[in-house]
C-alpha positions, 0 to 999 in steps of 0.5 A: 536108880542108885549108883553101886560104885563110881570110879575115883583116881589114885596113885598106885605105888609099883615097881619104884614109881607111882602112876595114876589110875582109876578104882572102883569103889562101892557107894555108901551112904545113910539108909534111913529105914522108916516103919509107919513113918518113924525111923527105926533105925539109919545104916550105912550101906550100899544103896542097891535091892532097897526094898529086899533091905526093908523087907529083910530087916523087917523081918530079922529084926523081928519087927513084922512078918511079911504078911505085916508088910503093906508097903514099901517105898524108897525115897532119894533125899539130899544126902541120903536114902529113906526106905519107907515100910508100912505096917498093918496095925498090930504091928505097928503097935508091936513095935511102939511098945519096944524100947529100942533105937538103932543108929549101926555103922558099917560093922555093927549088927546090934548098935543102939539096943537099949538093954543086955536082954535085946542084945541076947534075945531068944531065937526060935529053933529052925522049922523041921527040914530034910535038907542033908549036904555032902562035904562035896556039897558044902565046899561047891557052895563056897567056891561057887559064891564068888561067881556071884558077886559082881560088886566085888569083883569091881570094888573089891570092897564089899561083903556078899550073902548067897543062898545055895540049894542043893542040885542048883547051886547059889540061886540067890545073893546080894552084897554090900559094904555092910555084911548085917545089910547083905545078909538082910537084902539077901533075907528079903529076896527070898521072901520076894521069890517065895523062896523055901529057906529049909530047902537050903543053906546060907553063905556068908563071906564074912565072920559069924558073930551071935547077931549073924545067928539070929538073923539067920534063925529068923530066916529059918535056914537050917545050915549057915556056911561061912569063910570065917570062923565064929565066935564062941558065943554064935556056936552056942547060939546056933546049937540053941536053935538048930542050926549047922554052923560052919566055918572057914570053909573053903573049896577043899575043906571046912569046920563043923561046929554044930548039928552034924546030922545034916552034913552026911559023913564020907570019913573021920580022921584025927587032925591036929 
């Protein structure tokens, strides 16, 4: 089993004087992500929930179904990790005709898409959903996230992605060094637990750029929170597909940016 964090020694500046202690700090490591025996593509990432990581970008990515999926295997290598996924065979042929090879660092969602049109693809609108949220609702949803990240409260280096269900809580998170890995791991734990994404809302620690977006069409979550603010053309993209965006949520507020319909209104006053 992979480590998530080891401890290194460092010198810690305070009070005038240094000392040496130990920190936690989370692993990161090439994540070879292979579909019938051909890399698709190589992120770095935390080596933790590797096969929920294959399952999900399978699936954000457009690559296969998880009816497609016949097979997950992770193989350790000497200086990285090969998680392998194998395809039925329409699949298989889906994906050798798409021009594409993707080599992302840490930060990036759409590293090696080979044209404007794949960065900017089409997303479905969201499947029809009841699901309706207080304001109260979307704030215990933040506050509650952090509780569910151990990785970070060791290293303090890592982003999470939660699923938060209403009348429950956050029942479902993963993390990682990457925030377009944990919300994959996040996206192929619930496909694992059959998890209903309509019965609930996404929760983001980080930023909510246009990639975020499509992940989460993809996933078929109707709301998406998040504590950062997102860019203009992720507003545009969630409104395209249905979904709620929120940003800059935090335990005594947030700002909604699309599909108010879906958070039920307590009172509306002018602010500046």
């Amino acid at each position: 089993m992979m480590r998530a964090h080891r401890p290194l020694t460092r010198r810690v500046y305070r009070g005038g004087g240094y000392a040496e202690a130990p920190r936690e700090l989370p692993e990161e490591m090439p994540v070879a992500l292979s579909f019938n025996g051909t890399t698709q593509a190589v992120m770095m990432a935390t080596p933790t929930d590797l096969e929920d990581f294959g399952r999900g970008f399978a699936l954000t990515e457009g690559i296969a179904t998880p009816q497609e999926i016949t097979e997950i295997r992770v193989t350790v290598q000497a200086r990285g990790i090969d998680v392998q996924i194998w395809l039925v065979e329409a699949a298989e042929q889906r994906l050798a005709a798409r021009r594409r090879h993707m080599a992302g660092p840490v930060g990036c969602g759409l590293c090696g898409l080979d044209s404007i049109d794949a960065v900017l693809r089409d997303v479905a609108q969201v499947p029809a959903s009841d699901l309706r949220l207080s304001p109260a609702q979307v704030q215990e949803a933040i506050a509650a996230l952090p509780g569910h990240q151990a990785l970070h409260d060791t290293t303090r280096a890592v982003h999470g992605a939660g699923f938060y269900r209403p009348g429950e809580g956050v029942v479902a998170t993963r993390e990682d060094v990457g925030r377009h890995n944990a919300l994959d791991k996040l996206a192929g734990a619930l496909l694992a637990q059959g998890t209903d994404a309509g019965a609930g809302a996404l929760v983001l620690t980080s930023r909510v750029s246009i990639d975020m977006v499509q992940k989460c069409a993809a996933i078929g979550a109707p709301v998406l929170i998040a504590v950062s603010a997102p860019t203009a053309h992720a507003v545009q993209l969630a409104r395209d597909a249905g979904i709620t965006l929120i940003g800059l949520a935090r335990p005594d507020g947030f700002e909604l940016f699309t599909h108010p319909s879906r958070i039920r209104p307590e009172r509306t006053k002018n602010v500046a």
